[in-house]
Each structure stands twice: as structure tokens, then as C-alpha cells.
KEGUBA-614389 format. One line per 2 residues: their letters; for each residue x negated, y, z negated of C-alpha. Coordinates in nm, 4 decimals, decimal comma, padded with zeros to 6 digits. Example, Ala and Ser with C-alpha at 12.3 -4.5 7.8 and 13.67 -1.06 7.14 Angstrom:
as> -01,2300:-00,4500:-00,7800 | -01,3670:-00,1060:-00,7140
# end
This chain:
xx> 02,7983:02,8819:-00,8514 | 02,4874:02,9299:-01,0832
xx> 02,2195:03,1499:-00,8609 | 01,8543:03,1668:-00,9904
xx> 01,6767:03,4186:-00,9009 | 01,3535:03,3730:-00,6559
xx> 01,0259:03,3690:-00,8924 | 00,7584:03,6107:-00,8695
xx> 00,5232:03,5658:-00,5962 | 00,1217:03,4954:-00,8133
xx> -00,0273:03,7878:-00,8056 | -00,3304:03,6050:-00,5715
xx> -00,3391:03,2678:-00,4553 | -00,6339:03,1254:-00,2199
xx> -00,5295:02,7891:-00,0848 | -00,7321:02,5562:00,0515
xx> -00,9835:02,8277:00,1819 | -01,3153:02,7467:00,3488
xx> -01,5690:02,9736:00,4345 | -01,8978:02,9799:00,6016
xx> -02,1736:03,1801:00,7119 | -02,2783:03,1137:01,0220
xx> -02,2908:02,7121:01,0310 | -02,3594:02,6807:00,6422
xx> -01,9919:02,6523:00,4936 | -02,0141:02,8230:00,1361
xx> -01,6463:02,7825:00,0497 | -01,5311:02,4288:00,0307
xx> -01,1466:02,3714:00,0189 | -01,1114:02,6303:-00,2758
xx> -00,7441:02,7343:-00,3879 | -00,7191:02,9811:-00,6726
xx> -00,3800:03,1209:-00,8673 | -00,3692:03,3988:-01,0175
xx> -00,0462:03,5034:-01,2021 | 00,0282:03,9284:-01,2748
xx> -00,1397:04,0506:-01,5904 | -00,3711:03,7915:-01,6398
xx> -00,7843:03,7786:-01,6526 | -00,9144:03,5156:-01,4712
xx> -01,2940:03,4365:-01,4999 | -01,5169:03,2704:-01,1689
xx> -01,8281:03,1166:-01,3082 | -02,0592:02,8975:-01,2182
xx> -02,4831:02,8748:-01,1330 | -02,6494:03,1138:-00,8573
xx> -02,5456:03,0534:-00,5140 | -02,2228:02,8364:-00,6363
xx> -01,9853:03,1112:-00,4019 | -01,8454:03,3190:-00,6932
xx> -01,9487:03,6710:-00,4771 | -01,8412:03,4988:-00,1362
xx> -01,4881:03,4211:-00,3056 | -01,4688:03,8274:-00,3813
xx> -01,5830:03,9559:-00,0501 | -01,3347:03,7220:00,1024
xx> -01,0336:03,8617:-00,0695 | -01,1392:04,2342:-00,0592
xx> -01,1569:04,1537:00,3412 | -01,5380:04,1403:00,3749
xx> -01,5256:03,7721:00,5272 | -01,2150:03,5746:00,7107
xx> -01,1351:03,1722:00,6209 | -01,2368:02,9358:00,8557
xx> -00,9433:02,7628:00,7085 | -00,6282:02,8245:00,4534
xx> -00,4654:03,1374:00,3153 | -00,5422:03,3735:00,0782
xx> -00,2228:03,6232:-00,0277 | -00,1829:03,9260:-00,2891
xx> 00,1579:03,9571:-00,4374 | 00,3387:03,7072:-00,1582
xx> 00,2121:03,9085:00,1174 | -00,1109:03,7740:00,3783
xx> -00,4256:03,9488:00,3486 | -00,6400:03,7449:00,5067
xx> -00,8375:03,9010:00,7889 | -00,7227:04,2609:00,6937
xx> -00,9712:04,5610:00,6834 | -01,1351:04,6230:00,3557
xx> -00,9963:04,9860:00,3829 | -00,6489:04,8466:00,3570
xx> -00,7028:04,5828:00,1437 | -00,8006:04,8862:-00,0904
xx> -00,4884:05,0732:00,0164 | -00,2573:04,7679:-00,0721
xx> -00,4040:04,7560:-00,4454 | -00,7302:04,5899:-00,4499
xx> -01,0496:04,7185:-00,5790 | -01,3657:04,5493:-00,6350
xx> -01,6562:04,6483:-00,8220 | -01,9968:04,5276:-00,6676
xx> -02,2647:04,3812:-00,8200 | -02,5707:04,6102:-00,9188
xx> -02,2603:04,9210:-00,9785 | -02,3753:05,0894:-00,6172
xx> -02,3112:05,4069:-00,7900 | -02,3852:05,7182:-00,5969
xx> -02,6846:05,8759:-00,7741 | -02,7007:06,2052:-00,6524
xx> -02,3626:06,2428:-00,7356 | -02,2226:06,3903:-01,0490
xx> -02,0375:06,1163:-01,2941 | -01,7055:06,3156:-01,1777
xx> -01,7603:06,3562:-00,8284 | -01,8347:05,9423:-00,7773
xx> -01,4651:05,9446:-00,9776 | -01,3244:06,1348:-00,6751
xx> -01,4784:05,9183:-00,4489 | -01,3189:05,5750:-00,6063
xx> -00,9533:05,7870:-00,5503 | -01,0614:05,9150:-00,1928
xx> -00,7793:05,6318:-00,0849 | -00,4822:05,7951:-00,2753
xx> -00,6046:06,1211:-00,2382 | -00,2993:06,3139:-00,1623
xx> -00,1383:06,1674:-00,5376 | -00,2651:06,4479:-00,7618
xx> -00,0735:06,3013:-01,0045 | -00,1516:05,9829:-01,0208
xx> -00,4747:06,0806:-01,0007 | -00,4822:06,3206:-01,3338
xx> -00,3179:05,9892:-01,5109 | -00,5992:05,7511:-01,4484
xx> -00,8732:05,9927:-01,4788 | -00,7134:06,0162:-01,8294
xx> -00,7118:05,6726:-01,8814 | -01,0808:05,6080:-01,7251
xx> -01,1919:05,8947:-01,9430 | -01,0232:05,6929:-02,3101
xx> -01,1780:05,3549:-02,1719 | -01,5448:05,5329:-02,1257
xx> -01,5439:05,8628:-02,3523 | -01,9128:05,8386:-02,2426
xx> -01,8223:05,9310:-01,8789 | -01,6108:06,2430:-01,9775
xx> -01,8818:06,3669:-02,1927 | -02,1055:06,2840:-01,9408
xx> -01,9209:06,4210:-01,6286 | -02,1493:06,6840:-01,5028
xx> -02,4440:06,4279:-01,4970 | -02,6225:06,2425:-01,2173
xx> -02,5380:05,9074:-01,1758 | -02,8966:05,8701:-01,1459
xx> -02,9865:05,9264:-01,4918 | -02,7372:05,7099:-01,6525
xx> -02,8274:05,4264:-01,8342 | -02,7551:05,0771:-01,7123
xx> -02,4525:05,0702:-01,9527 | -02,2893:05,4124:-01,8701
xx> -02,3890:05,3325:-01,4713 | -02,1918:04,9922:-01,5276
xx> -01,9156:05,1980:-01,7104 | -01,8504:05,4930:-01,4208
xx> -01,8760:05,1391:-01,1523 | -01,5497:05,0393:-01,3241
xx> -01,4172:05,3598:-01,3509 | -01,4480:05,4666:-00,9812
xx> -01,2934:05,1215:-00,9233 | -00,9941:05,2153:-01,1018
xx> -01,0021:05,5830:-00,9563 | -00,8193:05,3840:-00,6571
xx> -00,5308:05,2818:-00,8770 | -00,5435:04,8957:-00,8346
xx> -00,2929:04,6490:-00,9542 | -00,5900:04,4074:-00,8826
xx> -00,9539:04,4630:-01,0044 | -01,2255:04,2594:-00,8982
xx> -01,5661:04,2388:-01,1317 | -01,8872:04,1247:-00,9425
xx> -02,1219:04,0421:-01,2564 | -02,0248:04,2879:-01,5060
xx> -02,2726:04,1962:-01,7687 | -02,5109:04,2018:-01,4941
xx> -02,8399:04,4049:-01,6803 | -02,6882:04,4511:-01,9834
xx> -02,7778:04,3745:-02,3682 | -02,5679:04,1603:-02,5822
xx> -02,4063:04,4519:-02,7289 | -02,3221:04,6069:-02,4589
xx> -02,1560:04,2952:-02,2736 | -01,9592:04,2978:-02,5930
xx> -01,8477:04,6194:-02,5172 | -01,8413:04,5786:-02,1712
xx> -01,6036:04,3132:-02,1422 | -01,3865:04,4748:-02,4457
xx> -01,3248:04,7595:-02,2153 | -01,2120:04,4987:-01,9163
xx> -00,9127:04,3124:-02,1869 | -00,7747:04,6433:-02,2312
xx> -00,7548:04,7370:-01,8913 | -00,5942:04,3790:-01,8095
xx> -00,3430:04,4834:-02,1203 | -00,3147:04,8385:-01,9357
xx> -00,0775:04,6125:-01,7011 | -00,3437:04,5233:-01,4021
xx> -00,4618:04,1570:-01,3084 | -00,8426:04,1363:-01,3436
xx> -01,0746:03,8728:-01,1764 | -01,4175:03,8547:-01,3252
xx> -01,6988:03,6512:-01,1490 | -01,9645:03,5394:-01,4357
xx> -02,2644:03,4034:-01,5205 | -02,1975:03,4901:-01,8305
xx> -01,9539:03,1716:-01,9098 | -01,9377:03,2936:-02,2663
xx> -01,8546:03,6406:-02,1959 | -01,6350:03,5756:-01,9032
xx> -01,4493:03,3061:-02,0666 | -01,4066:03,5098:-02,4109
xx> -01,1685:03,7717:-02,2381 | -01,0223:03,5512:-02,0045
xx> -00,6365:03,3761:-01,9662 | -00,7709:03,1355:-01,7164
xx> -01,1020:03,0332:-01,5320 | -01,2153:02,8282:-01,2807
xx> -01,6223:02,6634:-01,2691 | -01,7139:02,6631:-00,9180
xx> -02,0198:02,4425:-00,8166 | -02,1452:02,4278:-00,4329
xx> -01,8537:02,5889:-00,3187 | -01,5568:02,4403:-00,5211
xx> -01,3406:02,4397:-00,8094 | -01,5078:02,1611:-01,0294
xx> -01,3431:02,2423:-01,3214 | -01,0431:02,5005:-01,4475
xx> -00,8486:02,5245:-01,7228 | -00,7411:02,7689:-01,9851
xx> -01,0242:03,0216:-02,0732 | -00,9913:02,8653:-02,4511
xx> -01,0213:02,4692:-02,3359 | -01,2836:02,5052:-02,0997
xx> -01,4903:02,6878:-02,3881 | -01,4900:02,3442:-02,5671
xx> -01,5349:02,1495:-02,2648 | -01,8651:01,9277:-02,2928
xx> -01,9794:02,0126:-01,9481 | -01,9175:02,3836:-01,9424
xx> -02,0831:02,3916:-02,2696 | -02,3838:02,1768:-02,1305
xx> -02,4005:02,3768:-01,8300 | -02,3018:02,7368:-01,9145
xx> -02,2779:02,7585:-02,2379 | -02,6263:02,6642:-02,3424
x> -02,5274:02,4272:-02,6369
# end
């Protein structure tokens, strides 16, 4: 008898999720899929629900309706302190850095959940430290005084402190030039290459979508559009819309 082997459970899947706040409903009927490994980008206009869809899987808000699962298992309704503990991290928007903290010691805070893995620790400090040489040169500084590129860099880099298979990226490019988006989102493809699933939420189509394996365009609170990062690049309305051309 031929036996094949269960598949791998998507590394997130939202299905059929609605939201609201208060008696405004912000999520409409949105299902997402996210497969291990992969980059997939959120974008769409101001006030569209990209932020709402993150605080709802980090365990911020609860569906009115549907599910929302990370790696086969429910997390819906679950506290944001063990949402963190099960292998999510999200990165806010605006960094939230702690300024009065060394560059270091808002590192140890990001691993405060897996505190007793020394380590584990020691590895990803290593690896935080070759994705932003900036922050290990840096380390004895003030989070304060960092620019809005190296405050955007140690953001990410607490987030990873925690050791997340999934990372979640509130506006990334969020105050940053050109250049440094570039770099920005250079740094978030080799962490997704590193081995850990990334979701970005965008403006920034053209950023977002450059790094991406997948994306979704949400408008008034659902998926309008998603495709392959690479074909919704070309497609006329993302362009029209988000692209600027």
C-alpha cells in the first residue's frame, strides 16, 4: 500500500477572518497563506488594515469570525506574551526602541522571552550583530541618539533577539531615504534566507514587493489582489495605484 506522507502545515494561514473595532469592521473576510521560508508583502493605501492584520496575529485583537493558525496549531485569541513564546515577533511601526537604553541592553530585552537559552542567545546576537555591524559598533550607545536608520536596524534586531521562526515588519521603510530602504529591505531577504518566514506590511509596494515570494493588496479591509511578488509588479493596477507609473 503506497502511504504519502501528511504535508506541512503553512507556516500562517488566516481564513476568512473579520475584524472590527468596536462596530466599524476593519477586516473583511480576509484569508492569508503563508508557506515556511517565504517573504510575503501586505500593501495597500492608509487605513486599508495592513497594521490591524499584524496586531491580530501577534494576539493584540481576536476575529469576530474565522481562524488564524501558525504552523497547524490555533493562535487565535492567545496572549501576545505567548504568541511571542511560540515563535512570533513583530516589529512595530515607528521602531518603539527604548531610548535610554544602550543599543545592547534593548538586545537583551527582545530575548527577555528565552532568557534562560544562553546559547541560543550568543548565536543570534552573532547573527544580529553580521546583519547590522552598525549595532555592534554601536552597542554602548543610546538608542536615543541613533539615527532613523540604525534605530530601524536595532527594531529588527531586538525582534530577532526573541528567536522567531516568524517575523512580522510594521512599515520598515517607514522614515527612511531611498538608500537606506535599499538597504533596509536587503537586510530582511537575508534574514528570510537565514531560514525564518517574514511578513512585511508596506506602503512601499516597490520595496515590499522587490524582496518578496508572495503579496497580497489589501483595500478597505480585503485581499483585492495577490499574486506572486514578480506578477503583481507588472500588474496595471498595482502599478497605477502603488507603484506610481
Amino acid at each position: 500500500m503506497l502511504t504519502i506522507a501528511p504535508s506541512e502545515p503553512p507556516e500562517l494561514e488566516l481564513s476568512q477572518v473579520d475584524v472590527f473595532y468596536g462596530k466599524a469592521q476593519i477586516l473583511i473576510d480576509l484569508s492569508i497563506h503563508v508557506e515556511r521560508g517565504e517573504v510575503a508583502a501586505i500593501i495597500g493605501a492608509n487605513g486599508a488594515g495592513k497594521s490591524t492584520t499584524l496586531n491580530l496575529i501577534i494576539g493584540k485583537l481576536k476575529p469576530s469570525k474565522g481562524t488564524v493558525t501558525f504552523a497547524g496549531e490555533p493562535i487565535a485569541g492567545r496572549a501576545i506574551d505567548k504568541v511571542v513564546a511560540g515563535g512570533i515577533a513583530c516589529v512595530p511601526q515607528r521602531r518603539r526602541i527604548f531610548s535610554t537604553l544602550t543599543v545592547m541592553e534593548n538586545l537583551e530585552v527582545g530575548a527577555y522571552v528565552r532568557r534562560h537559552d544562553k546559547g541560543g542567545i550568543s548565536a543570534t546576537l552573532d547573527e544580529v550583530f553580521e546583519l547590522f555591524p552598525v549595532l555592534k559598533r554601536k552597542a554602548a550607545d543610546m538608542g536615543g541618539v541613533l539615527s532613523g536608520g540604525e534605530q530601524q536596524a536595532l527594531a529588527i534586531g531586538r525582534g530577532l533577539m526573541a528567536g522567531p521562526r516568524l517575523l512580522l515588519l510594521d512599515e520598515p521603510s517607514m522614515g527612511l531615504s531611498p538608500k537606506l530602504t535599499t538597504e533596509m529591505f536587503a537586510s530582511i531577504r537575508k534574514i528570510a534566507e537565514g531560514g525564518r518566514t517574514v511578513v512585511i506590511v508596506e506602503q512601499n509596494a516597490y520595496a515590499a514587493l522587490g524582496v518578496a515570494d508572495y503579496g497580497y493588496v489589501l483595500e478597505g479591509g480585503s485581499i483585492a489582489l495577490e499574486g506572486h511578488a514578480d506578477e503583481l509588479l507588472r500588474d496595471d493596477h498595482v502599478r497605477d495605484a502603488y507603484l506610481g507609473a
